[in-house]
KEDO-965900 format. One record per residue (C-alpha): residue number from 0; residue in three letters; z, x, y. Coordinates in steps of 0.001 Angstrom, whole numbers, plus 500000, padded with zeros to 6 digits. Layout:
BEGIN
+-----+-----+--------+--------+--------+
!   k !   r !     zz !     xx !     yy !
+-----+-----+--------+--------+--------+
! NUM ! ALA !      Z !      X !      Y !
...
+-----+-----+--------+--------+--------+
END
This chain:
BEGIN
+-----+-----+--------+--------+--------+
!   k !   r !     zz !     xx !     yy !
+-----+-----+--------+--------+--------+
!   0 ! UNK ! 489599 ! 485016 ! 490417 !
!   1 ! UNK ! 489374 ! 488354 ! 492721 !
!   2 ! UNK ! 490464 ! 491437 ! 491251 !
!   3 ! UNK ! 493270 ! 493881 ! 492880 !
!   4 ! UNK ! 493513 ! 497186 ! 492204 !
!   5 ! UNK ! 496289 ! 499308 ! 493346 !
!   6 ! UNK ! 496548 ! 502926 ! 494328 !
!   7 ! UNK ! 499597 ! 504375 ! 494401 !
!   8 ! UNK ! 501173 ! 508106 ! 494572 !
!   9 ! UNK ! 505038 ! 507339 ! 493824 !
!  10 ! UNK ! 507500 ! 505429 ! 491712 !
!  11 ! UNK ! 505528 ! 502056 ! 491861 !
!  12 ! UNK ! 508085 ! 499246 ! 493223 !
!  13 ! UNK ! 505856 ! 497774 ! 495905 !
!  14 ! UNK ! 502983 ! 497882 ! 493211 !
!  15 ! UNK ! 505412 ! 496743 ! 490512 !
!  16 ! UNK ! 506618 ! 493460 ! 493162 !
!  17 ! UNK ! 502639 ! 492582 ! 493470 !
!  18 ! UNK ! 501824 ! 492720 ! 490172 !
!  19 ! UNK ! 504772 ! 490199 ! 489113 !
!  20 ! UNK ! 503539 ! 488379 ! 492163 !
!  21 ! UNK ! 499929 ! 488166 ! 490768 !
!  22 ! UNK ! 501065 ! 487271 ! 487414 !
!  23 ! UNK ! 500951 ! 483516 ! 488366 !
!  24 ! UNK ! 498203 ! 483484 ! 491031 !
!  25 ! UNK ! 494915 ! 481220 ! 490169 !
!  26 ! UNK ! 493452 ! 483370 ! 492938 !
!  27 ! UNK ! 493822 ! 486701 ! 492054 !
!  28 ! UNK ! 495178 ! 489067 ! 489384 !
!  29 ! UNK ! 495604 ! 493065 ! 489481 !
!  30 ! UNK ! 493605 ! 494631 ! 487064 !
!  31 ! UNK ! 494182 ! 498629 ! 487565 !
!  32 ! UNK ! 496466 ! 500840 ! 488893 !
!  33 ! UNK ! 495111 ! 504125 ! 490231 !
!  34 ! UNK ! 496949 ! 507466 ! 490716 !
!  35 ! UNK ! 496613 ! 510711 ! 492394 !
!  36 ! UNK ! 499911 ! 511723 ! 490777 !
!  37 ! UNK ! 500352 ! 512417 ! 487122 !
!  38 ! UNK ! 504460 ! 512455 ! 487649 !
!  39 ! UNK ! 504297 ! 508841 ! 489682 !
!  40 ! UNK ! 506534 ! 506633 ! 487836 !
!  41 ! UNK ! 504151 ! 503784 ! 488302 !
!  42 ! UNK ! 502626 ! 504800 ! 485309 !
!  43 ! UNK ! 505592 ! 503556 ! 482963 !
!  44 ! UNK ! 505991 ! 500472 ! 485060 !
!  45 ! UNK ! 502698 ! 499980 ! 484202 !
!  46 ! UNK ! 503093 ! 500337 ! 480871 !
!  47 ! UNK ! 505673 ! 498186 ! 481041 !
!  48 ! UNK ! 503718 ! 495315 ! 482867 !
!  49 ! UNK ! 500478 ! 495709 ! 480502 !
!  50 ! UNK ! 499113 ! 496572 ! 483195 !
!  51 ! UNK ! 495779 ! 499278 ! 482812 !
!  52 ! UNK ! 496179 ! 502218 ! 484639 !
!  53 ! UNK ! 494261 ! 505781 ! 485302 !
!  54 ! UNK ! 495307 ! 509532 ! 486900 !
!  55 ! UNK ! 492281 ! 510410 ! 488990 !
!  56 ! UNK ! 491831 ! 514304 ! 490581 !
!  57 ! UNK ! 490801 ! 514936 ! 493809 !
!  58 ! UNK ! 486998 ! 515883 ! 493180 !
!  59 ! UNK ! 486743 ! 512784 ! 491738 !
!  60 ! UNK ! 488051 ! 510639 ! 494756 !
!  61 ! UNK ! 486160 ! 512912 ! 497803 !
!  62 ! UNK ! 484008 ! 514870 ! 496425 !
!  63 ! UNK ! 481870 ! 512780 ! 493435 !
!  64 ! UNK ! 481599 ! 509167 ! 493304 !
!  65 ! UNK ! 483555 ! 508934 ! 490299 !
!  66 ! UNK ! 486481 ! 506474 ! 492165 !
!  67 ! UNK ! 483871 ! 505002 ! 494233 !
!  68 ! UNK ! 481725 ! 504076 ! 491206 !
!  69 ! UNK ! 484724 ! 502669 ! 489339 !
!  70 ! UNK ! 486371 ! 500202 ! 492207 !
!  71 ! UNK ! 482663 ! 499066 ! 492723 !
!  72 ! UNK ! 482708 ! 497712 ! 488908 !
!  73 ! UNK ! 486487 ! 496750 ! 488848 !
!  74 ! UNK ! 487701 ! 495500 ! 492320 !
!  75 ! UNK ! 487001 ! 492928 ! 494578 !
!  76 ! UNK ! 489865 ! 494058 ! 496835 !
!  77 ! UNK ! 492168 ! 497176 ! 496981 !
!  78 ! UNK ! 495500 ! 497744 ! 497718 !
!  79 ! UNK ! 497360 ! 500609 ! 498898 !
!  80 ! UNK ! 501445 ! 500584 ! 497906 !
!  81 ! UNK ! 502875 ! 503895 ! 499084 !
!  82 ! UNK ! 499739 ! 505862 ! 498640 !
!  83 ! UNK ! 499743 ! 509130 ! 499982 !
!  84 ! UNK ! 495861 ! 510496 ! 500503 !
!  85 ! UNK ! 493319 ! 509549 ! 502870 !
!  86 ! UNK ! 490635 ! 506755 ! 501661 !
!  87 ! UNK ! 487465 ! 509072 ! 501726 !
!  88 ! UNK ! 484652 ! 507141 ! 504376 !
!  89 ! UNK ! 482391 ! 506377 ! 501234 !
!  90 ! UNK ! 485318 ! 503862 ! 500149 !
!  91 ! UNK ! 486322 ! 502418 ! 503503 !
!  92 ! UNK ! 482476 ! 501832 ! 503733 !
!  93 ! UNK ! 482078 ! 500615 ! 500497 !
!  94 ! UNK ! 484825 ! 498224 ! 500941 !
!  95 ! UNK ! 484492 ! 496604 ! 504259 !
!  96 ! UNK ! 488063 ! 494812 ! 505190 !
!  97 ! UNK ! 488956 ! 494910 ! 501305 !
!  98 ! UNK ! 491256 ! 497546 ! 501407 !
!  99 ! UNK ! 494969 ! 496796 ! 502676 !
! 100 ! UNK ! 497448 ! 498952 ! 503483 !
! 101 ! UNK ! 501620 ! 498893 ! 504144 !
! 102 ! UNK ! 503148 ! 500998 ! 506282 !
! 103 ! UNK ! 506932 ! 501234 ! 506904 !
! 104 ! UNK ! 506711 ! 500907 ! 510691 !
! 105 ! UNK ! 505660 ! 498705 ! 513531 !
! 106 ! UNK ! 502243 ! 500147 ! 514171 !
! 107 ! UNK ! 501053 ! 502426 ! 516328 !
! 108 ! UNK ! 504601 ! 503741 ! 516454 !
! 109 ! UNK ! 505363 ! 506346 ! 513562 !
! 110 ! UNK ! 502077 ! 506513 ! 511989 !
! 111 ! UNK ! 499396 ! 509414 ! 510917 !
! 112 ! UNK ! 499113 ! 511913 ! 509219 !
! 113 ! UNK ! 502395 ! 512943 ! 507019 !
! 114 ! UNK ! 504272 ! 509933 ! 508364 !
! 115 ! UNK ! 505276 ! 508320 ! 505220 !
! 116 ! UNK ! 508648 ! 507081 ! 503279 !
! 117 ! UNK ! 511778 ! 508702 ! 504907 !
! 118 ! UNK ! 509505 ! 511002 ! 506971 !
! 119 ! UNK ! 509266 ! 507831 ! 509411 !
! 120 ! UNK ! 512844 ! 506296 ! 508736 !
! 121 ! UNK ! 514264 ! 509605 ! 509849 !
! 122 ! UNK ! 511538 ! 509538 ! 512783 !
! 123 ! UNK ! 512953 ! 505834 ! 513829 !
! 124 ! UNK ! 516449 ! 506871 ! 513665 !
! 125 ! UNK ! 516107 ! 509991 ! 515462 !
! 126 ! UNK ! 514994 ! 507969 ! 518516 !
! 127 ! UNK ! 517490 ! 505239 ! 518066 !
! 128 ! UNK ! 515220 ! 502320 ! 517928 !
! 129 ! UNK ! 516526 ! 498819 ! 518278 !
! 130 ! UNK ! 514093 ! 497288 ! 515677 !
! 131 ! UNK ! 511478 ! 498592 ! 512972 !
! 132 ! UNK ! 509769 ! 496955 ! 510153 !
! 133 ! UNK ! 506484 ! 496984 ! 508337 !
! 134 ! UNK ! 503154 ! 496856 ! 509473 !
! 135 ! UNK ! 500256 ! 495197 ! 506848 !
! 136 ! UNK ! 496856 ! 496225 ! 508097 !
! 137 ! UNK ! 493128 ! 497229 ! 506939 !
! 138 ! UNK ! 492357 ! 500537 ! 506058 !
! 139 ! UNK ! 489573 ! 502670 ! 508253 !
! 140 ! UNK ! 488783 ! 506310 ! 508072 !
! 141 ! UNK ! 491472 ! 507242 ! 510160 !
! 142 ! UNK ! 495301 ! 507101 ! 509197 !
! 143 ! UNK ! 497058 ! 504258 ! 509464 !
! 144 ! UNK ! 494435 ! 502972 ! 512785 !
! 145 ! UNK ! 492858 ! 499978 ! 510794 !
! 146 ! UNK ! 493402 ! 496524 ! 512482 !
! 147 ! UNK ! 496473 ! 494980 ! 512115 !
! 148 ! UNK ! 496944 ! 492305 ! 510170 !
! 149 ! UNK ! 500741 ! 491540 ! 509754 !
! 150 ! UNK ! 504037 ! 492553 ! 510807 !
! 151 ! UNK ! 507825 ! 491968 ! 510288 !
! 152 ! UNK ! 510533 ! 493152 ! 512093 !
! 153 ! UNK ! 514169 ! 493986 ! 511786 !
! 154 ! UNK ! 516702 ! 494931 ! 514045 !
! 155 ! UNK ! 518843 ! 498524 ! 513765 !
! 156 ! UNK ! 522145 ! 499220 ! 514875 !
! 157 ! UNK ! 523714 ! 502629 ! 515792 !
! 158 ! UNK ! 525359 ! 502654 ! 512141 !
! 159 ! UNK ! 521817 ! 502426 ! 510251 !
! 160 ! UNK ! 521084 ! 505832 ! 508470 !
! 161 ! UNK ! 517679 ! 506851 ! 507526 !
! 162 ! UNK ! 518670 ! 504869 ! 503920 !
! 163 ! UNK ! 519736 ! 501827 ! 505071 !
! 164 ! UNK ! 516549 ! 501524 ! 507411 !
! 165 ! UNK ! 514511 ! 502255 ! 504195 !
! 166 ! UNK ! 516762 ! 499558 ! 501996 !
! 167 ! UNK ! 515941 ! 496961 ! 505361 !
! 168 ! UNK ! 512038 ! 498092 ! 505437 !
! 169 ! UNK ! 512009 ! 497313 ! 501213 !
! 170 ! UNK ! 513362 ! 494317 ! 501630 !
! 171 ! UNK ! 510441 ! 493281 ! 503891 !
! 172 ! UNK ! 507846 ! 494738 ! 501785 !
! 173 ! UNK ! 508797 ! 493200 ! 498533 !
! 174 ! UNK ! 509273 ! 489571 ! 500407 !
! 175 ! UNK ! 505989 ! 489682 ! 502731 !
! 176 ! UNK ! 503030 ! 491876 ! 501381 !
! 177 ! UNK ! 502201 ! 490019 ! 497966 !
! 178 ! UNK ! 502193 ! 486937 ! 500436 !
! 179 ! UNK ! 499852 ! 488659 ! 502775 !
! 180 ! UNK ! 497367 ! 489903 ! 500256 !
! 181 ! UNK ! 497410 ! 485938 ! 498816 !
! 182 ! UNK ! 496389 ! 484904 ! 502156 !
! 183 ! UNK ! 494015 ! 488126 ! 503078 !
! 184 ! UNK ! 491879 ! 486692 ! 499281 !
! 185 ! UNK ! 492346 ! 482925 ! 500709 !
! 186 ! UNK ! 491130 ! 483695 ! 504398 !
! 187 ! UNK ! 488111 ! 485757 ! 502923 !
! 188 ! UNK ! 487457 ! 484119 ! 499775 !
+-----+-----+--------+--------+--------+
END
């Protein structure tokens, strides 16, 4: 049984939708939820779910091995659901292809640095793109430039506001990236 833990910076659903997901797995489970964010709401769905998790500062992610030293007790694969701070190179090292990211886009388009959440859904519309969706992919030391390892797509109209691209991008989420995680743990055993 591989262990997931999640980081995330926000109010949790993506990590909320994965650990329901997990609940029934015989392959993996999430133990831990990590935050940089004391005000994330993912703490009380946490809470909610039994599910363990911890605040962490930012000495103890890039500057002491604090983070490092925990995920190399308690994970066997790590997940980032809307997680807002760059993995430090110690980690990515650490965890060779074990550490998956979402991103509300079709990569390379609308990623980097500060392009998260409605920062790229406003991006999208303000070009009037025909189609965006998500983009599931491993996590190097740059933004959002890890190989790719899964997308899904959905088409826009003129009519779609920056919301309803973000309801259309979190309906893809919750329905493809505890699937893609499953089969990430299956591929690599």
């Amino acid at each position: 049984m591989k262990r997931i833990v999640i980081f995330a910076s926000g109010s949790g659903t993506n990590a909320e939708n994965i650990i329901k997901y997990f609940q029934t797995s015989k392959h993996a489970v999430v133990t831990h939820v990590l935050s940089n964010n004391e005000h994330a709401k993912v703490f009380e769905r946490c809470e909610r779910l039994d599910i363990d998790a911890s605040l962490f500062d930012k000495e103890s992610f890039t500057k002491d091995d604090t983070v490092l030293n925990f995920l190399q007790v308690e994970a066997d694969i790590i997940v980032l659901a809307g997680f807002l701070r760059k993995i430090p190179s110690k980690i990515v090292e650490a965890f060779p292809n074990k550490i998956i990211n979402i991103h509300p886009a079709l990569l390379p388009k609308y990623g980097g640095k500060g392009m998260y959440g409605m920062n790229v859904h406003k991006a999208v519309k303000k070009n009037n793109d025909s189609e965006t969706g998500i983009t599931i992919h491993y996590v190097n030391e740059n933004y959002d430039e890890g190989a790719i390892i899964f997308q899904a797509k959905t088409e826009l109209n003129s009519k779609d506001t920056p919301e309803s691209i973000a309801k259309k991008i979190h309906i893809l989420e919750y329905e493809h990236f505890p699937k893609v995680i499953e089969s990430v743990i299956l591929k690599n055993g």
